[in-house]
DRENDO-1510 file (C-alpha; in Angstrom, 1 decimal, always signed):
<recs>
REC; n; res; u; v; w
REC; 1; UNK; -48.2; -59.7; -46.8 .
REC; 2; UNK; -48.0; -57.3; -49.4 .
REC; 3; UNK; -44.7; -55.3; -51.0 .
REC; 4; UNK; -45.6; -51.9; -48.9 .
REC; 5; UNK; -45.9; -53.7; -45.5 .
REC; 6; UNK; -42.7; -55.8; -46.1 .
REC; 7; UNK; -40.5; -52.4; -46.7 .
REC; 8; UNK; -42.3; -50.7; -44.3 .
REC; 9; UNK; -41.0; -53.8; -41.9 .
REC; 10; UNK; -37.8; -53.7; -43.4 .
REC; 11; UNK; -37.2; -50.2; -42.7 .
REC; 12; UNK; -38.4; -49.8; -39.3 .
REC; 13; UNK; -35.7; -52.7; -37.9 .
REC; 14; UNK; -33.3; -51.5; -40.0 .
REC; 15; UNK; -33.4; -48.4; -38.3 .
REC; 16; UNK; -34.1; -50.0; -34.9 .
REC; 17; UNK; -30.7; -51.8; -35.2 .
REC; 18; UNK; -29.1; -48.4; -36.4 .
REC; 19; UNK; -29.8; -46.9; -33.4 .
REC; 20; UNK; -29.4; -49.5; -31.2 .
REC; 21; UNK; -25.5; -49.9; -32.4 .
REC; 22; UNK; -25.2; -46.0; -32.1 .
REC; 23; UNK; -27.0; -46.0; -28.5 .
REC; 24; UNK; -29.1; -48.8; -27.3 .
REC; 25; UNK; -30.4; -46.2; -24.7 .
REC; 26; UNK; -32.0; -44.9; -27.3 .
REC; 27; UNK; -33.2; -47.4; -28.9 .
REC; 28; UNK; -35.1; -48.5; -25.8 .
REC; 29; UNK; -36.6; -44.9; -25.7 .
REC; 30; UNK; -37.2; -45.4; -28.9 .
REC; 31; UNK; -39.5; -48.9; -28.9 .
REC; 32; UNK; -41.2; -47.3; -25.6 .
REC; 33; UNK; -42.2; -44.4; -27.5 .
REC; 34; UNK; -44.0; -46.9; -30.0 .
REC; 35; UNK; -45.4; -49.1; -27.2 .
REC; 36; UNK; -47.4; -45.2; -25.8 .
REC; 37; UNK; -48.6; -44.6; -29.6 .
REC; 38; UNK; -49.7; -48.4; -29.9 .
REC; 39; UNK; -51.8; -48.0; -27.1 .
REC; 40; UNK; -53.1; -44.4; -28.0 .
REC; 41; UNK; -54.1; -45.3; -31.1 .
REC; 42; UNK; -55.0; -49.6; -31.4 .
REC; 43; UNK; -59.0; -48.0; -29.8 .
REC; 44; UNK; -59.1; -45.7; -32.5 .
REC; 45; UNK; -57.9; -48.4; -35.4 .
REC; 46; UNK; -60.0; -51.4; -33.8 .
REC; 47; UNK; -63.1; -48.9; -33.9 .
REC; 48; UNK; -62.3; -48.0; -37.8 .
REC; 49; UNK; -62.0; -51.5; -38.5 .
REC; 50; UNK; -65.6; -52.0; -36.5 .
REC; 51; UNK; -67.5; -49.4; -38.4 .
REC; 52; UNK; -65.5; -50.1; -41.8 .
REC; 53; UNK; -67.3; -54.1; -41.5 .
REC; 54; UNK; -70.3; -53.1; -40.7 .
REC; 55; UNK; -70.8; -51.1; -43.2 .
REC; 56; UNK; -70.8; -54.1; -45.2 .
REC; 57; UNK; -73.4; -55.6; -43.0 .
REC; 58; UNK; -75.3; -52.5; -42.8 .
REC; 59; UNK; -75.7; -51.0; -46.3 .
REC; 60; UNK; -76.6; -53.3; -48.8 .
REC; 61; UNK; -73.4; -53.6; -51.8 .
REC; 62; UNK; -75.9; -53.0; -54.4 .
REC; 63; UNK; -77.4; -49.8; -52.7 .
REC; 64; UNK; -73.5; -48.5; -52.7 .
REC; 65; UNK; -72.5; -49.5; -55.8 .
REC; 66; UNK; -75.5; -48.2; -57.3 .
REC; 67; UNK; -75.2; -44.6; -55.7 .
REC; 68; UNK; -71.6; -44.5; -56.4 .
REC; 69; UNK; -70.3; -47.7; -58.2 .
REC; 70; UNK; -68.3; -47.2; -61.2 .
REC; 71; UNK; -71.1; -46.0; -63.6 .
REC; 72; UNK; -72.2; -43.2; -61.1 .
REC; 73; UNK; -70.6; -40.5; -63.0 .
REC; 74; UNK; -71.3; -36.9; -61.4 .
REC; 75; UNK; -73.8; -38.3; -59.0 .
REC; 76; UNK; -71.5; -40.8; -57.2 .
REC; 77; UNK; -68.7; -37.4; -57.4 .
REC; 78; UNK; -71.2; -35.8; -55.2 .
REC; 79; UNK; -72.0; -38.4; -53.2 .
REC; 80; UNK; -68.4; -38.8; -52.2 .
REC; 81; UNK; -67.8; -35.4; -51.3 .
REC; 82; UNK; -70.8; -35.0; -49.4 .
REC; 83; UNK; -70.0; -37.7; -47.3 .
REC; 84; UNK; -66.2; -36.9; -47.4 .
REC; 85; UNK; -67.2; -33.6; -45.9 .
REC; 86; UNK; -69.4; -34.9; -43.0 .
REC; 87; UNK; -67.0; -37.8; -42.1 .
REC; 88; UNK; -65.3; -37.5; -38.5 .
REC; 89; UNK; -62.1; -38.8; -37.5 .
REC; 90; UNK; -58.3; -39.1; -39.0 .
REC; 91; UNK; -56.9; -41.1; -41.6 .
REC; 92; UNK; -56.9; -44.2; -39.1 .
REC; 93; UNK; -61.1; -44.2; -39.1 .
REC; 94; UNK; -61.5; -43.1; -42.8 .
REC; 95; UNK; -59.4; -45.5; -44.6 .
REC; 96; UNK; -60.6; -48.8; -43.7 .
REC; 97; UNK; -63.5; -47.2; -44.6 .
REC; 98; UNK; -62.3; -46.2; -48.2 .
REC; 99; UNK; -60.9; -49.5; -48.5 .
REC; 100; UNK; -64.0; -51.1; -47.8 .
REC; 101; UNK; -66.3; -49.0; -50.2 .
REC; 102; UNK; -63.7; -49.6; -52.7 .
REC; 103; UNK; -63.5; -53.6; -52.3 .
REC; 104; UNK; -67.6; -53.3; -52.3 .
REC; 105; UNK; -67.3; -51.6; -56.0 .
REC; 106; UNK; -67.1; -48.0; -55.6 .
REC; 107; UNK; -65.9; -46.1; -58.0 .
REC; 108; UNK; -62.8; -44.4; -58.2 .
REC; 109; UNK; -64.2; -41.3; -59.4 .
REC; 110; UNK; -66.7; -41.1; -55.9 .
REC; 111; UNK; -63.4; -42.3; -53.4 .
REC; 112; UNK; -60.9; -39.6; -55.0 .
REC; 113; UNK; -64.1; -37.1; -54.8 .
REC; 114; UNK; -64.4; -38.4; -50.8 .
REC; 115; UNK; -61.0; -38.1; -49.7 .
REC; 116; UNK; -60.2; -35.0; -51.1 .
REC; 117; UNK; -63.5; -33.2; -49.5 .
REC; 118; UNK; -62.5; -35.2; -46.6 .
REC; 119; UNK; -58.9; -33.5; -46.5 .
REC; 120; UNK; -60.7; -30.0; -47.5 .
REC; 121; UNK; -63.8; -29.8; -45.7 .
REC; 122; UNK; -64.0; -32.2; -43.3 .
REC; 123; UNK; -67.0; -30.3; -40.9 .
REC; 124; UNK; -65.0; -31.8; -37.9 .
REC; 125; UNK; -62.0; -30.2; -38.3 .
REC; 126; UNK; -63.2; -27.0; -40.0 .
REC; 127; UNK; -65.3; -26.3; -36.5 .
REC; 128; UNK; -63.1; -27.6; -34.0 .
REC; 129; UNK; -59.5; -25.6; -35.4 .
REC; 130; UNK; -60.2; -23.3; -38.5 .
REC; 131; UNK; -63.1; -21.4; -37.5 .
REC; 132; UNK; -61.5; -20.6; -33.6 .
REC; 133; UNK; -58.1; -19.8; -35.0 .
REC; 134; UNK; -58.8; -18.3; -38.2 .
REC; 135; UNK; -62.6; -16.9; -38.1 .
REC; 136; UNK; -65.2; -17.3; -40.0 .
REC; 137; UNK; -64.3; -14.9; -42.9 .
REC; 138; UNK; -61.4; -16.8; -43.6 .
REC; 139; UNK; -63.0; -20.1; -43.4 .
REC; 140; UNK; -65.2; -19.0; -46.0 .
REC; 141; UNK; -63.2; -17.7; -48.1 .
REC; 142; UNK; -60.6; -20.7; -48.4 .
REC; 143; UNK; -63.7; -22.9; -49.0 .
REC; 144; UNK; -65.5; -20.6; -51.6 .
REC; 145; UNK; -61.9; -21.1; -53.9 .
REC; 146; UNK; -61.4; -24.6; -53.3 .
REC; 147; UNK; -64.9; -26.0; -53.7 .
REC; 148; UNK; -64.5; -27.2; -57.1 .
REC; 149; UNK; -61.4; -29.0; -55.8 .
REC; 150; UNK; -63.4; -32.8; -54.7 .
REC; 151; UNK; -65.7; -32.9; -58.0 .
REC; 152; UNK; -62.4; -32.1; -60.5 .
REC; 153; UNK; -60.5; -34.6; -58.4 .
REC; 154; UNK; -63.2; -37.0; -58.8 .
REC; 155; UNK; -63.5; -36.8; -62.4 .
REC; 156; UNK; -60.0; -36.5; -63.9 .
REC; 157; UNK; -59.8; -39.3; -61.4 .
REC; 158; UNK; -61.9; -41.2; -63.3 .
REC; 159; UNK; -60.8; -40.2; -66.5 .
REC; 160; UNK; -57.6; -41.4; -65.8 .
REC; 161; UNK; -58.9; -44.7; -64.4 .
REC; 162; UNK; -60.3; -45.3; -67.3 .
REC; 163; UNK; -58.0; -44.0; -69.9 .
REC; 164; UNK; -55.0; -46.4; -68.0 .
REC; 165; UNK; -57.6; -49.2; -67.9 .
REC; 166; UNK; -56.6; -49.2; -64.0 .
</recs>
């Protein structure tokens, strides 16, 4: 196990046996709560786990790392926030996925560039909750000033990355 999962362990029973001195009532509230989000969201995990292994089996490693491996520069940028942008699904489907691309050689240039169209243009969410509630001229409007935003992340990214020797 690594550091992040052993505080993240730590924490959660320390604050398990915090409430449970304070109220066990609660505490049993508490740990049901966390069975009903186990079971909401284990599908959702197993099928991000599904998709991010066979992507491995699917695309060749050489295909990916040539279209966006370290040396991709601009191309790989784009690359990353195209797909970024036409990705469906939460952070529980898109970062097995990330972590996948990233184990198969991806640059880090093309996965900053991903995740940050991801988080600003994901075509998912941007149909199914901005346009509805905000309309289309506003939609447009927040895109058009922060469509720059996954190509500069991308390549200060990788300027950094590279400057660190990361």
């Amino acid at each position: 196990m690594d550091t992040s999962t052993l505080v993240m362990i730590g924490a959660a029973l320390v604050l398990l046996v915090t409430i449970y001195l304070k109220s066990p009532q609660s505490a049993a509230k508490g740990l049901n709560s966390t069975i009903a989000l186990i079971v909401a969201i284990a599908p959702r995990m197993l099928a991000a786990f599904v998709i991010a292994g066979l992507i491995q089996a699917i695309v060749p490693e050489e295909v990916i790392v040539r279209w966006m491996g370290k040396g991709s520069g601009f191309k790989g940028i784009s690359i990353g926030t195209v797909i970024g942008t036409l990705t469906p699904g939460g952070p529980m489907t898109h970062f097995p996925v990330v972590a996948t691309l990233f184990k198969m050689g991806v640059g880090i240039g093309p996965l900053v560039s991903y995740l940050t169209a991801w988080g600003l243009f994901g075509l998912q969410r941007i149909i199914m909750w901005e346009l509805p509630f905000l309309g289309v001229r506003v939609v447009l409007i927040r895109v058009a000033a922060s469509i720059l935003f996954p190509f500069l992340a991308g390549v200060i990214s990788q300027f950094f990355w590279e400057k660190l020797h990361l």
